[in-house]
C-alpha positions in Angstrom: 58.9 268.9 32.2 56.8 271.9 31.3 57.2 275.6 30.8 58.5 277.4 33.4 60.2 274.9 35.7 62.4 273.7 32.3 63.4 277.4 32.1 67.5 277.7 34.3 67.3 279.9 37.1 63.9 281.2 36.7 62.2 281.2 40.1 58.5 280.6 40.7 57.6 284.3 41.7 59.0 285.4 38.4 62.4 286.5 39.9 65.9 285.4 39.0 68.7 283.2 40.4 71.5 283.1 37.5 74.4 281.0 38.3 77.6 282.8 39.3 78.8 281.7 36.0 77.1 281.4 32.9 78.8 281.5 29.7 76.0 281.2 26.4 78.6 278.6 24.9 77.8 275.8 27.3 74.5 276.4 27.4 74.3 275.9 23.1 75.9 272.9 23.5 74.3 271.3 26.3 73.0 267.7 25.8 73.9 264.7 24.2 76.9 264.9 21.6 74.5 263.2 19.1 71.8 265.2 19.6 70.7 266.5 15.8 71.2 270.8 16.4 71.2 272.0 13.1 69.1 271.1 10.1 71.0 272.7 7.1 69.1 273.2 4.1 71.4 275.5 2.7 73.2 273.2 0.4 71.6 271.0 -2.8 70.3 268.4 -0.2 70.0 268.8 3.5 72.4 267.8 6.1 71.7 267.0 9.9 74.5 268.6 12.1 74.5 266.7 15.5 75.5 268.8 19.0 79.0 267.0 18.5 79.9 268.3 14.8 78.4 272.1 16.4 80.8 271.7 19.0 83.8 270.3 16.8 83.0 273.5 14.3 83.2 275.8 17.0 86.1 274.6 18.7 88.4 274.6 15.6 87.0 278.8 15.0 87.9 278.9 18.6 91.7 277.7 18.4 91.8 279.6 14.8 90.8 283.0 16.7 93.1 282.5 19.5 95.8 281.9 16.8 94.7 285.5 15.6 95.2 287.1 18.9 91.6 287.2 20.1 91.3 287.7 23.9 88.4 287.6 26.3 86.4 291.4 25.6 87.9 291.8 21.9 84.7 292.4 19.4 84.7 289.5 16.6 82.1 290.1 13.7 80.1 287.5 12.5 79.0 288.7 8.9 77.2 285.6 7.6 73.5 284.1 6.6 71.5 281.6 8.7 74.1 278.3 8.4 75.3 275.8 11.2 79.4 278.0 10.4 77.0 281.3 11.7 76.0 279.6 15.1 79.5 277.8 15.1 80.5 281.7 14.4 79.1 283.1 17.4 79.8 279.9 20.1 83.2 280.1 19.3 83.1 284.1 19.9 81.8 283.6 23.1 84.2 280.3 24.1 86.9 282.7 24.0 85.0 285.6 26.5 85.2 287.6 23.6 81.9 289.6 22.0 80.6 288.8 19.0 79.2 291.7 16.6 76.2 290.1 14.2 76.6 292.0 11.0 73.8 291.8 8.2 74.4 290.5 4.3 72.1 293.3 3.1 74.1 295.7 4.5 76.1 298.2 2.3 78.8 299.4 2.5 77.8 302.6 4.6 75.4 300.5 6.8 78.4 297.7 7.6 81.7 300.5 7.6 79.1 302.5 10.4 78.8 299.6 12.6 82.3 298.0 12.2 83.9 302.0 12.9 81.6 302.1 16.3 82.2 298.8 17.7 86.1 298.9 16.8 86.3 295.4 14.9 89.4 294.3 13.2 88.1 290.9 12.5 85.0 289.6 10.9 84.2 285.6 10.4 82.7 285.6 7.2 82.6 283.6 3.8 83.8 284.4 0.2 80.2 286.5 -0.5 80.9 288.9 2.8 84.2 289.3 2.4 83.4 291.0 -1.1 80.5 293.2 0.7 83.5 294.3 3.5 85.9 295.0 0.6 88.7 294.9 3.4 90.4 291.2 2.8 93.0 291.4 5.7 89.8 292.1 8.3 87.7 289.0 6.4 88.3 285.8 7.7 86.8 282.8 6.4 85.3 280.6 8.6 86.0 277.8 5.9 89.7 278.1 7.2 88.9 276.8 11.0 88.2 273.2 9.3 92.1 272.8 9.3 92.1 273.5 12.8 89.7 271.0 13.9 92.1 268.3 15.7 94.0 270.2 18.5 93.6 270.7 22.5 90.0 271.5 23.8 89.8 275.2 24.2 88.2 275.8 27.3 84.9 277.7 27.7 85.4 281.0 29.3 85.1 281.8 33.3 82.2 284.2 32.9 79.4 285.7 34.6 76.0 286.7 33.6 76.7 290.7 33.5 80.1 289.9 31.1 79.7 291.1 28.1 78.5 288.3 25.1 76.7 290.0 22.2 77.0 293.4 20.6 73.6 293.9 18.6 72.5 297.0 16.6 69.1 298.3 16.5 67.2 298.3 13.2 67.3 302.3 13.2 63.6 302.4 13.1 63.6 305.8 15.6 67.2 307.1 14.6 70.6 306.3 14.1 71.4 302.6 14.8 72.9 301.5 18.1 75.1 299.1 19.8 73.1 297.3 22.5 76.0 295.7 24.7 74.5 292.7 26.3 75.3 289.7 28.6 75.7 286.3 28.8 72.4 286.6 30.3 71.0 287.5 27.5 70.1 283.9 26.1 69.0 282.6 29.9 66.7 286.0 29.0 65.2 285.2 26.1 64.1 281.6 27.1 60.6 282.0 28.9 59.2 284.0 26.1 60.1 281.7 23.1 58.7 278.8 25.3 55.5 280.6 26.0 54.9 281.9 22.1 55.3 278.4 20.9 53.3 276.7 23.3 55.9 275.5 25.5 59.0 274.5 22.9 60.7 271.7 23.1 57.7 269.0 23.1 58.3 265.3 21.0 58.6 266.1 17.2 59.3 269.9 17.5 61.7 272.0 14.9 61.7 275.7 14.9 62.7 278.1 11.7 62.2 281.6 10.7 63.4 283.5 7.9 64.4 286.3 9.5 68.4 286.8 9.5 70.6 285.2 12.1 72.3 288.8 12.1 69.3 290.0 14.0 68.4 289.4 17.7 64.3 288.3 16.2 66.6 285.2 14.2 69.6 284.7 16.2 67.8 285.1 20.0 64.2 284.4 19.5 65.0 280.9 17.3 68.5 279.8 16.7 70.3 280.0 20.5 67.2 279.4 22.6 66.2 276.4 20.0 69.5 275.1 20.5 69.4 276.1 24.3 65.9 273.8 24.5 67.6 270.8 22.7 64.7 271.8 19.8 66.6 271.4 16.0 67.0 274.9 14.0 66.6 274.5 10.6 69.0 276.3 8.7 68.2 278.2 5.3 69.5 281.1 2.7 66.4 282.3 2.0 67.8 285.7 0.4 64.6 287.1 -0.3 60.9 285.5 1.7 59.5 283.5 -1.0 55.6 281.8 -0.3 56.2 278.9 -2.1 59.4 278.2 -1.0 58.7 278.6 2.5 55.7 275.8 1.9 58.4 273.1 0.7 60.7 274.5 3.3 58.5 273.3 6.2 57.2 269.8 4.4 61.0 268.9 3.7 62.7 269.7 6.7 59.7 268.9 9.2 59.6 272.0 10.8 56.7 272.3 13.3 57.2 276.0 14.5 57.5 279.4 13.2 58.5 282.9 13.6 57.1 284.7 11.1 58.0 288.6 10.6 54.7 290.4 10.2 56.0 291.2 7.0 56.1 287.3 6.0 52.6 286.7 7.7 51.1 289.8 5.0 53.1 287.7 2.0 51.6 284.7 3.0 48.0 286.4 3.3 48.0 287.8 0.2 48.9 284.5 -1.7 46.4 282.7 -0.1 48.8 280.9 1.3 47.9 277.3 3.3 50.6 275.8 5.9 49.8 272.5 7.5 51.2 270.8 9.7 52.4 273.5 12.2 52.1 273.3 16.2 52.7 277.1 16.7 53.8 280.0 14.8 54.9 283.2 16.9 55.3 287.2 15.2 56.8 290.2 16.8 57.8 293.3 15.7 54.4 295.5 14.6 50.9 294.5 16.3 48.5 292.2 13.8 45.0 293.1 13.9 41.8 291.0 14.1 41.9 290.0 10.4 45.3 288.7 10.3 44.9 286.8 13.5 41.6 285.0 12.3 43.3 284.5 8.9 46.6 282.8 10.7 43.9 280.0 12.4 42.5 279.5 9.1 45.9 279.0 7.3 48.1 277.3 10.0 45.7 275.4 11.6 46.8 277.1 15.0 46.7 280.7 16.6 49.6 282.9 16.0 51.1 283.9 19.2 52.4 287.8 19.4 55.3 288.8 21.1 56.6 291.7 22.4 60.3 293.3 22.5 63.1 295.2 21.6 66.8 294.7 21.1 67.3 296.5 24.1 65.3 294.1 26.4 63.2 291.1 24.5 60.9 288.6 24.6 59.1 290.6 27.5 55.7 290.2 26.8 54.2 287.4 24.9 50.6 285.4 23.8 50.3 281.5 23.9 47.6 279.6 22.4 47.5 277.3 25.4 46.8 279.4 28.2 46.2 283.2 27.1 45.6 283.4 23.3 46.3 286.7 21.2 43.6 289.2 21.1 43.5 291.7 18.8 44.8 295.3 19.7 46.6 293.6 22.5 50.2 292.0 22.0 50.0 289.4 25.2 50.8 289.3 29.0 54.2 289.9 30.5 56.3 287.0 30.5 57.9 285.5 33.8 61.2 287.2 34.8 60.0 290.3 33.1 58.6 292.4 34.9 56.7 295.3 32.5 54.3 297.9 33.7 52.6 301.1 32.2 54.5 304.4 34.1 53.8 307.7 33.9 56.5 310.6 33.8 57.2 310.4 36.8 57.9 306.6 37.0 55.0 305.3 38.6 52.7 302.8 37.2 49.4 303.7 36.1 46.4 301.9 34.4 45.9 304.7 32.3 47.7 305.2 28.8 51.2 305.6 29.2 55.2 304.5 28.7 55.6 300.7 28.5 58.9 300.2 30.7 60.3 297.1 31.9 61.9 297.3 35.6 65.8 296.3 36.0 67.2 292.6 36.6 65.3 291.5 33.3 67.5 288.9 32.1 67.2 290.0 28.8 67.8 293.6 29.3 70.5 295.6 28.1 73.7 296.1 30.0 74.4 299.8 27.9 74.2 301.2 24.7 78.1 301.2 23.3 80.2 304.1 23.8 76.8 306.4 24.1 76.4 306.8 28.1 74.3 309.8 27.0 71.7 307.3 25.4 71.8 304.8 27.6 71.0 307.6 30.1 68.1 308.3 27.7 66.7 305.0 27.7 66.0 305.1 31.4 63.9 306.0 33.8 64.8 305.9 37.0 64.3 301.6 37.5 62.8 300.8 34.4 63.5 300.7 31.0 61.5 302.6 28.3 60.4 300.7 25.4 59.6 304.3 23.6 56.1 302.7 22.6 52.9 303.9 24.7 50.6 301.1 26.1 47.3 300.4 28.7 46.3 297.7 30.2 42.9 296.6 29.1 41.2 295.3 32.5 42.5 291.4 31.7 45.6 291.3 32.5 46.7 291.9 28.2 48.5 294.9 27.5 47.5 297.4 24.5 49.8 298.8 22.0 49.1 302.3 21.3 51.7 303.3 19.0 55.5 304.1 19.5 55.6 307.6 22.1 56.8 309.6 18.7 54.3 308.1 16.6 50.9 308.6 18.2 49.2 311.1 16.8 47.4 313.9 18.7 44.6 315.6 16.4 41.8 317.8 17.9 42.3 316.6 21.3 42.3 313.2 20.7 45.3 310.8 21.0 45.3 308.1 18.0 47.6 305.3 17.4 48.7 304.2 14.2 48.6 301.1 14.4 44.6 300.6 15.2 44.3 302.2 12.1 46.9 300.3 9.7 45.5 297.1 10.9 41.8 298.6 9.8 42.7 299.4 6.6 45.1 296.5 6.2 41.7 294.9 6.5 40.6 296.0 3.1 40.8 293.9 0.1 42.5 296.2 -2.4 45.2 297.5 0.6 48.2 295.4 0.6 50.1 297.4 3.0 49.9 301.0 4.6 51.5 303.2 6.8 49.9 305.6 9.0 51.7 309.0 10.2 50.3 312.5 11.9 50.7 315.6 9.7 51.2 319.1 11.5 48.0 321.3 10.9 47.0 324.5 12.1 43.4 323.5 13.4 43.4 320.0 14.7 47.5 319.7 15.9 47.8 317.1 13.4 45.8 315.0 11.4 46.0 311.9 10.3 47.7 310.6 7.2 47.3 307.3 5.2 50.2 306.2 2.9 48.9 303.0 1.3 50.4 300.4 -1.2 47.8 298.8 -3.5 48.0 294.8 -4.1 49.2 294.4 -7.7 46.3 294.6 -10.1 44.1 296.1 -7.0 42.3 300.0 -7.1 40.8 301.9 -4.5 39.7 305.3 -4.2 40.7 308.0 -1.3 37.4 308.0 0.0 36.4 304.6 -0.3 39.0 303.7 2.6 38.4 306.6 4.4 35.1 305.2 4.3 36.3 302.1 5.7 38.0 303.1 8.7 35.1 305.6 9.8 32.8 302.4 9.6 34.9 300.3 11.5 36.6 302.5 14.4 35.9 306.3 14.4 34.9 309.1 12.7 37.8 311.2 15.0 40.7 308.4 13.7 39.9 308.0 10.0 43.0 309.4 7.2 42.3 312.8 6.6 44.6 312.7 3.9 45.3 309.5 1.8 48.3 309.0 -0.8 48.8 306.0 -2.8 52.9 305.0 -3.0 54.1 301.9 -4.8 56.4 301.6 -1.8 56.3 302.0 2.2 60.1 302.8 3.7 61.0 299.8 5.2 64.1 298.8 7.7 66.3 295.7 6.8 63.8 293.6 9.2 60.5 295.2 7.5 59.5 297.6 9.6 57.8 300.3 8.2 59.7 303.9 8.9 56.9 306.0 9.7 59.6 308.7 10.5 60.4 308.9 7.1 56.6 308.5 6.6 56.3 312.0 8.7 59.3 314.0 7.2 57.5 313.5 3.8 54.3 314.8 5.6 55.9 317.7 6.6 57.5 317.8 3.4 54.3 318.2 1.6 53.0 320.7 3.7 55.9 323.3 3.2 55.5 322.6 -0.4 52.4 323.6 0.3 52.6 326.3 1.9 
């Protein structure tokens, strides 16, 4: 069966019939009870973990947290690295109608006390290494200690309905604060035509799907583990604490893997090793636009096309390229996906062809049910029907849609509106740039001009004007860095995103320094 009629409830006009109930557990471990789920290279050698031992692992987490007291609603965190015990983790969670919480390793201990105040946890599945990052034993529970519970009465999967609340997810704070997307048991059901599409319909003879980005983010836990498990494709399962190029290339030869989600910051590792990966069918990125270089490089290294997608943690896997029917094109970051339906609005809500706020209309599967305990946010985030994104976006005639640059990001200098990202890519283009990020800077004259923060590759020199030179030769005179500073670091988030507001406070910063 190909993509979409293999995708549950997703109709042929792009609309949704979801079941009455739908509960993510059952659809994790749907299929046969020997069916391999998990390929765990975590250990000294690997080990296959079959649908049967998921669902054993699961089920004895599941009795252990009902021994605890856990009821359906209750928040459970999940504080551990990509491991068959972290998907076990969050099935169990969700057996019980209860919400689990996915807390990040490289968290400290402001970052994890913010998120466990907010979403009111008491309990946390974790191992020996978490439970010395919480520093709160009696709220640490190992998930080691459900292996005595194994043998017992099947605990029954939960009664509950796509709208009930599954999965408690915090933003990356790229824009502000982080916060706690609520979502449904949807959610996974959501998040299935997209991965399909960006790896060229998943699920085909032979196929097993890794990233390393961390299961304690929706890009790892939503766009690979669930919806890999979800299409009966094996997840390979590795502590990679830090992305390492060679390690990645024995990675996929030992453990077969044949598709990839690869970070954008991953894909600019790879690059700048020189790296070659054989043996791939796709390889998907979200997260930040790649440009024309690093799309013709990803052919040349992989053997395939890498296939953008496009989404948030508010509402995923919306938009999306695939290699087999619409491949990436540069500046663009795909078509909407079936069951999502996105448009370009202006402020008053209707859609326009002309530059404007990417939105996605309600009754996306994946979408957001609220932002936790911030109705004023959530509020924010809408727009009469639709959902904004925050980014700005135009269609380009084809049916592809453009990514100008987040709404607080583009930069408006002498009467001309310029994404960031156009230029980045351009200048990510040069041979001495390894990575850059690109802010406005208030000016008297022009509104605000544009400012280049670049990172040199190790070893590598370039000259202010030799990469203004570059952009002005290659996009516009209007767009090229006004002002370029050389860091030997860009502010990143914990899933690689550059901050550019941190990026535009030190702009400003500079000027009243200045001044």
């Amino acid at each position: 069966m190909t993509y979409p009629e293999r995708i549950p409830g997703l109709r042929p006009d792009g609309g949704w019939d979801l079941p009455e109930r739908l509960n993510m557990a059952d659809q994790v471990l749907a299929g046969p009870p020997d069916g391999l789920a998990i390929i765990d290279m975590t250990g000294p050698v690997r080990r296959d973990v079959s649908r049967g031992d998921l669902r054993d692992m699961a089920q004895g987490l599941a009795r252990y947290l009902l021994a605890r007291g856990v009821a359906r609603g209750d928040r459970v965190g999940v504080l551990l690295s990509q491991s068959p015990w972290c998907a076990a983790a969050h099935v169990a969670i969700w057996t019980l109608g209860a919400v689990s919480v996915p807390l990040f390793k490289l968290f400290k201990h402001d970052a994890l006390a913010s998120r466990i105040g907010n979403s009111g946890l008491e309990l946390v599945l974790t191992d020996a290494e978490g439970a010395a990052l919480l520093g709160t034993p009696a709220m640490a529970e190992p998930v080691m200690a459900a292996e005595a519970g194994v043998a017992g009465a099947v605990v029954p999967v939960a009664e509950t309905g796509p709208e009930d609340p599954a999965v408690l997810i915090y933003t990356s704070g790229t824009t502000g604060s982080p916060k706690g997307a609520l979502h449904g048991h949807r959610l996974l059901t959501g998040h299935l035509p997209g991965v399909a599409l960006s790896h060229d319909n998943l699920g085909q003879p032979g196929d097993v799907i890794w990233t390393p980005a961390d299961w304690a983010w929706i890009g790892g836990l939503f766009d690979v583990c669930m919806p890999g498990l979800a299409l009966g494709v094996p997840v390979v399962a590795d502590r990679m604490p830090k992305f390492d190029v060679d390690t990645t290339r024995r990675l996929v030869e030992d453990a077969g893997i044949r598709n990839i989600f690869f970070p954008p910051t991953a894909l600019r590792m790879l690059k700048a090793a020189g790296a070659v990966v054989p043996g791939l069918r796709s390889v998907a990125s979200g997260g930040e636009p790649l440009g024309a270089e690093m799309l013709a490089w990803g052919r040349e290294a992989f053997g395939v096309g890498i296939n953008e997608f496009y989404g948030q943690t508010e509402c995923n896997m919306t938009v999306s390229a695939c290699g087999a029917a619409f491949p990436a094109r540069p500046g663009a970051i795909g078509k909407p996906v079936p069951g999502h339906d996105v448009q370009v609005i202006d402020v008053d809500g209707h859609m326009t062809d002309e530059e404007g706020d990417i939105a996605v209309r309600r009754g996306s599967a994946s979408m957001f049910l609220e932002y936790w305990r911030n109705p004023e946010e959530t509020a924010r985030k809408m727009r009469g029907d639709w959902l904004l994104t925050g980014d700005r976006g135009q269609w380009d005639g084809d049916g592809y849609l453009r990514f100008v640059g987040r709404d607080d990001d583009v930069i408006t200098s002498a009467g001309y509106r310029i994404g960031p990202a156009e230029i980045e890519d351009c200048l990510l283009t040069h041979p001495a740039v390894a990575t850059v990020g690109v802010v406005g800077k208030p000016d008297p004259v022009r509104t605000e001009i544009v400012k280049a923060y670049v990172v040199l590759k190790p070893g590598a020199s370039a000259e202010a004007a030799e990469l203004q030179g570059w952009v002005k030769a290659r996009l516009a005179t209007y767009s090229y860095p006004r002002e370029i500073a050389f860091l030997d670091a860009l502010p990143m988030t914990v899933t690689g995103k550059v901050i550019r507001k941190d990026l535009k406070a030190r702009a400003v910063a500079e000027l009243e320094t200045a001044t």
